[in-house]
MDTraj code that builds the backbone (N, CA, C; nanometers):
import mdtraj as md
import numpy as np

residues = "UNK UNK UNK UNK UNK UNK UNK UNK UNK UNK UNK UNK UNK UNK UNK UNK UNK UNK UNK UNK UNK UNK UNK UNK UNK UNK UNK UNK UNK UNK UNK UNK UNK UNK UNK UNK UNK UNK UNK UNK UNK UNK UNK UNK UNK UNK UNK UNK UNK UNK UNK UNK".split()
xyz = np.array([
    [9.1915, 13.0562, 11.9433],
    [9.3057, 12.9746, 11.9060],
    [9.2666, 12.8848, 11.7884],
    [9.3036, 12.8773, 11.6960],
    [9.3291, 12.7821, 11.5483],
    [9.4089, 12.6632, 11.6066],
    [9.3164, 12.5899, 11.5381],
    [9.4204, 12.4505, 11.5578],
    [9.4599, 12.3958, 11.3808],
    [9.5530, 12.3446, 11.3446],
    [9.5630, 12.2838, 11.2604],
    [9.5516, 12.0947, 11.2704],
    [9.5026, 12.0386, 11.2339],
    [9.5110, 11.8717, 11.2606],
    [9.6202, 11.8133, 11.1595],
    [9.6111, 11.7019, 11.1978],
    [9.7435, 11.6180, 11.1649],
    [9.6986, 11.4611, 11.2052],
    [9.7122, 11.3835, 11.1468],
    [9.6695, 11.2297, 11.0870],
    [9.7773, 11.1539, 11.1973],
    [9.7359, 11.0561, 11.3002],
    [9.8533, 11.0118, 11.3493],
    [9.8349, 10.9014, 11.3465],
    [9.8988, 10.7637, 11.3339],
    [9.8893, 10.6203, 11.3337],
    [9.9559, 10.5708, 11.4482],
    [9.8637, 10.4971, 11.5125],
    [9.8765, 10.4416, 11.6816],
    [9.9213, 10.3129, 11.7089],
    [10.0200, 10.2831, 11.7716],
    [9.9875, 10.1006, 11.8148],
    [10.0573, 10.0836, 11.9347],
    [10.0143, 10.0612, 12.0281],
    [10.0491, 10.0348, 12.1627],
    [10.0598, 10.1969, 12.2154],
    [10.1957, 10.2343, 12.2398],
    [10.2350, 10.3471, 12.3458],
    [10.2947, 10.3703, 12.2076],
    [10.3288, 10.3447, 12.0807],
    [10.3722, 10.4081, 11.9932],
    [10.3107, 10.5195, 11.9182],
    [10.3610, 10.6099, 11.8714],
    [10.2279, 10.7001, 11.7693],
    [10.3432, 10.7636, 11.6651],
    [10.2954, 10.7453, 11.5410],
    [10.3777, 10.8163, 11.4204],
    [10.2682, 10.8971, 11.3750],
    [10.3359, 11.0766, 11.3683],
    [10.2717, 11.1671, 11.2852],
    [10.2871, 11.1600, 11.1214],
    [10.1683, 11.0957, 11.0865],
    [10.1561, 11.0782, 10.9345],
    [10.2041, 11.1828, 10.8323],
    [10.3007, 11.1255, 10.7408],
    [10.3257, 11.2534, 10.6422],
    [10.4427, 11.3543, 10.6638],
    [10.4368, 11.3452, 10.7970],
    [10.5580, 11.4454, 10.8992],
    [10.4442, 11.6190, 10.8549],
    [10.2985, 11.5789, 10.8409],
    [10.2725, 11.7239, 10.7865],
    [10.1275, 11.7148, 10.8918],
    [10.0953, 11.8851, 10.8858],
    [9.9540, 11.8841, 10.9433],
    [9.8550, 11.9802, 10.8238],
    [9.7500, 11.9845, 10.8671],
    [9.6414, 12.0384, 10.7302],
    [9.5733, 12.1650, 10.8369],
    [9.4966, 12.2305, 10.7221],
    [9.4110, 12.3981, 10.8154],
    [9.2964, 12.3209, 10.8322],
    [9.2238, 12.1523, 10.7809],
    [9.0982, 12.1842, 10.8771],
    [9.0758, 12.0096, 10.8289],
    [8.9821, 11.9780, 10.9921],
    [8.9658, 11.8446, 10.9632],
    [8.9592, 11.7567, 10.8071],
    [8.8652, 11.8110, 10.7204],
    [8.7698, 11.7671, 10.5983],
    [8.9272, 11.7667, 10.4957],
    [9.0146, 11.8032, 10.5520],
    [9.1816, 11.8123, 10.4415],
    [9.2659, 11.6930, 10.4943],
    [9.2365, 11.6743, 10.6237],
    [9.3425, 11.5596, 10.6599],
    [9.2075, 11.4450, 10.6759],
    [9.0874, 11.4720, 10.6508],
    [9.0208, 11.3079, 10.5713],
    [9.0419, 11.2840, 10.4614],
    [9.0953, 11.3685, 10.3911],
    [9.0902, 11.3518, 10.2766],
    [9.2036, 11.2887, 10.2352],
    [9.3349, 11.2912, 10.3321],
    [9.4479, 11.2080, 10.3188],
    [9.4393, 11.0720, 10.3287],
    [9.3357, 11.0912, 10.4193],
    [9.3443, 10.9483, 10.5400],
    [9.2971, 10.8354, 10.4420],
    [9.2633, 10.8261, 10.3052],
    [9.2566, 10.7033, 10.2513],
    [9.4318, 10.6569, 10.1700],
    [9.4892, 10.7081, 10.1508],
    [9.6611, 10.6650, 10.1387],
    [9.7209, 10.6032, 10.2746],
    [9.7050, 10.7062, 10.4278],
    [9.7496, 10.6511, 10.5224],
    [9.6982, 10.5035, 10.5631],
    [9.5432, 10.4727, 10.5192],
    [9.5011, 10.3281, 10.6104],
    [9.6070, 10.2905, 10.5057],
    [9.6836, 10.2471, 10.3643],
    [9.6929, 10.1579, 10.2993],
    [9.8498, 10.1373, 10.3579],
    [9.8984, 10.2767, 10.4044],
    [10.0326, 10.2768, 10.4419],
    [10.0597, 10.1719, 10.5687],
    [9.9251, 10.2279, 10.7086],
    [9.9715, 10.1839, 10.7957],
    [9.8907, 10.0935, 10.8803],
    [9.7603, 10.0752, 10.8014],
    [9.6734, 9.9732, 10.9021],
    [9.7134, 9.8413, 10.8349],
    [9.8313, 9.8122, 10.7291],
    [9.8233, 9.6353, 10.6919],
    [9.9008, 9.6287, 10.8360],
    [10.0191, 9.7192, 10.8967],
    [10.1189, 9.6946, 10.9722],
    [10.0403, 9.6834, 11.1405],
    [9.8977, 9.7045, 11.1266],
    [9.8775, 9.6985, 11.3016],
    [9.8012, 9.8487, 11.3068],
    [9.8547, 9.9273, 11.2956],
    [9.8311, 10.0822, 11.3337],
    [9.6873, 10.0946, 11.3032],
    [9.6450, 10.1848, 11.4195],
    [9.5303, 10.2211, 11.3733],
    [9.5433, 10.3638, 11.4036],
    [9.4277, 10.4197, 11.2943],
    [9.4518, 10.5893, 11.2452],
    [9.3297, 10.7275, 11.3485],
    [9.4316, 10.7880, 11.3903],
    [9.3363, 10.9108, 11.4391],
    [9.4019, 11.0526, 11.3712],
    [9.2548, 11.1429, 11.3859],
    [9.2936, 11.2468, 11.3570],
    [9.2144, 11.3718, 11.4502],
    [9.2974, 11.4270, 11.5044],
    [9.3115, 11.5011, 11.6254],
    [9.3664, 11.6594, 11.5190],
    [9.3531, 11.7789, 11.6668],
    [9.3971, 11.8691, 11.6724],
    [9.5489, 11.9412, 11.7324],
    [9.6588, 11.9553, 11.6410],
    [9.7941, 11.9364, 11.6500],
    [9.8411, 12.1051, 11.7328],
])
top = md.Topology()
chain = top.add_chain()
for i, resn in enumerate(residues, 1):
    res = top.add_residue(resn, chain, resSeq=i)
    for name in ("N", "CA", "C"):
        top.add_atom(name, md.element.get_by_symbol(name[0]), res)
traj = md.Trajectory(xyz[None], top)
């Protein structure tokens, strides 16, 4: 089974999938993940990236 990952920003019981997009391999959605902290860690969120 292939997984594709996808960037998600967390805060409480909330979770928003970053981008509304997912990537073919971890080292593509780190490579996003410096736009997302600026998007969503001033607001609280903190960022994971998991297998979608």
């Amino acid at each position: 089974m292939t997984h594709r990952f996808a960037v998600f920003a967390i805060r409480g019981r909330e979770e928003i999938l970053c981008g509304n997009c997912t990537y073919a391999s971890r080292e593509e959605a780190e490579h996003k993940l410096g736009l997302f902290k600026l998007l969503f860690e001033v607001r609280g969120y903190r960022l994971e990236i998991r297998p979608f």
